[in-house]
N, C-alpha and C positions, 0 to 999 in steps of 0.2 A: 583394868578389869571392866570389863562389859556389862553394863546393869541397864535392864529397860525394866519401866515400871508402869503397870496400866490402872488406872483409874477409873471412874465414872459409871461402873458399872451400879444397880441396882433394880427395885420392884418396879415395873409399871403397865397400866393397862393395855390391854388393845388397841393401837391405833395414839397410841404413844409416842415419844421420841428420844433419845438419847445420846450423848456424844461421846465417845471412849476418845480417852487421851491415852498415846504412851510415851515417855519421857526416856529418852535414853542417856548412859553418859559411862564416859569411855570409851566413846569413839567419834570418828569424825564422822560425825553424821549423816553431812551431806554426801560421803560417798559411798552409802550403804541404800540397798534398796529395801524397802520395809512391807512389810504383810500383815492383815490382821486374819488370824485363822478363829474358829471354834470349833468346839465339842459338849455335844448334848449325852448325856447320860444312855451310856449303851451304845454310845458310836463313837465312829471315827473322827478324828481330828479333821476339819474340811478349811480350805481358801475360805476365807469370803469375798477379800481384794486384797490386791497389788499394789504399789508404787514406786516408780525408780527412782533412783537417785535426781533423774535427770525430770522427774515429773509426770511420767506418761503411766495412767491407770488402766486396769484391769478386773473385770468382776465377774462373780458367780452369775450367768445370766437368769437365774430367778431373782436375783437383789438386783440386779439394773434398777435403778428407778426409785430405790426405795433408801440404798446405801450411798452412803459418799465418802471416797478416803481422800486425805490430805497431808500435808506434810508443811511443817515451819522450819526450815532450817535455822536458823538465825533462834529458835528454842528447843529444837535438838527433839523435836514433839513431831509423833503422827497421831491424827486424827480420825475417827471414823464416824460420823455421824449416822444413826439410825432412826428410818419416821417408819409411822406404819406400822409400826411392828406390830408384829403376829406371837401368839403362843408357842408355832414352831424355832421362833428366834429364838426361844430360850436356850442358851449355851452357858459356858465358860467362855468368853471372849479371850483370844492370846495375838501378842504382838512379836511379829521376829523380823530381825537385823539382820541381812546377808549381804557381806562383802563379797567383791568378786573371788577375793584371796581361798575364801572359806562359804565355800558352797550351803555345807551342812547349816549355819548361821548361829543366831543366838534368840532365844524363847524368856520373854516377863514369864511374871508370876501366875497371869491370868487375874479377871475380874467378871462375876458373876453378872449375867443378865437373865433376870427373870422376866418374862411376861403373861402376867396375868389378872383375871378381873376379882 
């Protein structure tokens, strides 16, 4: 059974930083490519980044610069660091798993990021 779990999420000011963790298990990690998406209240589900299996990222070109995703394989963990943040960051942070097998993938729980003063 596929369980990803994200963490790290919480309140913080403008020009803040934060690091979401997401912890999968049940699966083999290393051959899944992994994403962290959000959702801000009254929108759409959006990317923020990408990472493959194989290491190579991908970002929303307004977060270049500000986000960093990463991946442990050897802790079955992706990462996403966020500086800078702004009050628009505030979302629902979500982490999802896609095997090549299984397109559609697999979605955490989510974990709340607020920013604000």
């Amino acid at each position: 059974q596929v369980q990803l779990v994200e963490s790290g999420g919480g309140l913080v000011q403008p020009g803040g930083s934060l690091r979401l963790s997401c912890v999968a298990s049940g699966v083999t990690f290393r051959m899944y490519d992994m994403g962290w998406y959000r959702q801000a209240p009254g929108n759409q589900r959006e990317l923020v980044a990408h990472i493959t299996s194989g290491g190579s990222t991908t970002y929303v070109d307004s977060l270049k610069g500000r986000f960093t995703i990463s991946r442990d394989n050897d802790k079955n963990t992706m990462y996403l660091q966020m500086n800078s943040l702004k009050p628009e960051d505030t979302a629902v942070y979500y982490c999802k798993a896609v095997p090549l097998w299984n397109p559609a993938g697999y979605w955490g729980q989510g974990t709340q990021v607020t920013v604000s003063s």
